[in-house]
C-alpha positions as CSV (number, residue, x, y, z in Angstrom):
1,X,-11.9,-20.4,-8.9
2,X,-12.4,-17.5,-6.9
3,X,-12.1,-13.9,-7.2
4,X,-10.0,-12.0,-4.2
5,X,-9.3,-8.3,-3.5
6,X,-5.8,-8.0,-1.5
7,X,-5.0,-5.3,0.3
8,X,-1.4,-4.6,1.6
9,X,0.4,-2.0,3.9
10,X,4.0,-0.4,2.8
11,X,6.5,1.9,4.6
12,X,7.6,4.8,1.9
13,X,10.3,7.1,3.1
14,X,11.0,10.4,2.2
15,X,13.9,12.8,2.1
16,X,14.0,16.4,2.2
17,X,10.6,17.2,2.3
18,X,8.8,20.1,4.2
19,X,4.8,18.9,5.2
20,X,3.2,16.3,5.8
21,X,0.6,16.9,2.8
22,X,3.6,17.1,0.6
23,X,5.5,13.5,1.7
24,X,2.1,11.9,1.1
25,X,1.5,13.6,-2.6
26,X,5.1,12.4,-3.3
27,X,4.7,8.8,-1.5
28,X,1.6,8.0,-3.2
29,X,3.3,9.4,-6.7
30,X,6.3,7.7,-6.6
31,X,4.7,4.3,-5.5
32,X,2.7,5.3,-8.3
33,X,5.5,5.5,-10.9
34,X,7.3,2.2,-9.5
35,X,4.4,0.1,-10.1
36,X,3.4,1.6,-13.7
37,X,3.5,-0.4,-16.7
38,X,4.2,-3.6,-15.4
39,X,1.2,-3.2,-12.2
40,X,-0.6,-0.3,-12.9
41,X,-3.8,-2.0,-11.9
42,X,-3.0,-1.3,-8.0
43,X,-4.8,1.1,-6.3
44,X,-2.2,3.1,-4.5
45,X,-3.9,5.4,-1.3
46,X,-2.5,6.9,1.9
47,X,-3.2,5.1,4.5
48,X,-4.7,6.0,7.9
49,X,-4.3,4.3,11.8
50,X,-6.8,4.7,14.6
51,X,-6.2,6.7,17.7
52,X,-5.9,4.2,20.7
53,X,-7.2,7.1,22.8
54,X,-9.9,8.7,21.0
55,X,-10.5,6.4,18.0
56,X,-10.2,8.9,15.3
57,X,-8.8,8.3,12.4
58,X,-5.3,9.9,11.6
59,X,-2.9,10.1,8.8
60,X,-0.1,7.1,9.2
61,X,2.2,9.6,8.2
62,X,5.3,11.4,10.1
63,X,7.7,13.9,8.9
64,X,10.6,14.3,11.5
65,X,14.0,16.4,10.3
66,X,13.2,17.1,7.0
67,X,12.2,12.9,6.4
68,X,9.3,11.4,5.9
69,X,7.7,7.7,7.0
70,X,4.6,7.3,5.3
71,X,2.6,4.6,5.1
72,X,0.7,3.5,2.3
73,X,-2.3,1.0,1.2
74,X,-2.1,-1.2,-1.8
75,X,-4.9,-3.1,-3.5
76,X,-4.9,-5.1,-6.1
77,X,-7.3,-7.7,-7.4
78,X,-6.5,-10.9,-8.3
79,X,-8.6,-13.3,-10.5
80,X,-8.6,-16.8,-10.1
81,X,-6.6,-17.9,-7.4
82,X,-6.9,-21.5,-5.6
83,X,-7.3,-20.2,-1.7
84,X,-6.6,-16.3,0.1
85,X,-3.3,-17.6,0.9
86,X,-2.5,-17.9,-2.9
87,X,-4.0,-14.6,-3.6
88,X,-1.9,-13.0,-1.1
89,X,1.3,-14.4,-2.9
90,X,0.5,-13.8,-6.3
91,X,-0.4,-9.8,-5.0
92,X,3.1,-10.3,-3.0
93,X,4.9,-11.4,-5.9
94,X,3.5,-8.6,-8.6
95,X,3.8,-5.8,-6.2
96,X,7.1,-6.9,-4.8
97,X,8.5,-6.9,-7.8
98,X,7.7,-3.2,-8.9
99,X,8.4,-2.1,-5.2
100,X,11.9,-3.4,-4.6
101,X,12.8,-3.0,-1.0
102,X,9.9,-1.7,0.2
103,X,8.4,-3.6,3.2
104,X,4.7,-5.3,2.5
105,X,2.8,-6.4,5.0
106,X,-0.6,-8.0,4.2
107,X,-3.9,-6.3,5.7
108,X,-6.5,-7.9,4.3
109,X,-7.8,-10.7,1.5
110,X,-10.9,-10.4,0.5
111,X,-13.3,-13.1,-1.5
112,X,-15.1,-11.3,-4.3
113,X,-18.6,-12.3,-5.4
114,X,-19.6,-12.8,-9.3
């Protein structure tokens, strides 16, 4: 059985911050935090979008009154699954579980090669 690499998108909000650099250091630490002991094997990074306009690539982060959406990329690997759709629950599942109502959207599954 195969090898996959799933990567996954999250909202992470933010109260009563005051920059953009400092919602992201505390997004990507308290994401950070949640998932430790039980998944500390995911890679936690900001993430970034694409400009429809000028196709640069820009923080998928806002700060707006003093609060904070940022969004975050998860990765995780997962070893031995039956098919990318079963990856993508069992990464689901173990991330979900650590990140309690925070929304996951799945980006991308990945085969990896021995």
């Amino acid at each position: 059985m195969p090898d996959y690499l799933v990567t996954l998108e999250s909202a992470w909000v933010i109260k009563d911050v005051k920059s953009l650099d400092d919602a992201i250091g505390i997004a990507v630490s308290e994401a950070g935090k949640r998932l430790n002991p039980s998944a500390k094997y995911v890679d936690v990074e900001a993430g970034m979008l694409t400009c429809p306009y000028c196709e640069q690539d820009l923080s998928s982060a806002i700060v707006v009154a003093d609060t904070a959406l940022v969004g975050l990329v998860l990765e995780m690997k997962v070893f031995r699954a039956e098919s990318k759709e079963h990856a993508e629950r069992i990464a689901k599942s173990v991330i979900g579980k650590a990140l309690r109502d925070v929304p996951l959207k799945l980006l991308d599954v990945e085969e990896l090669q021995p």
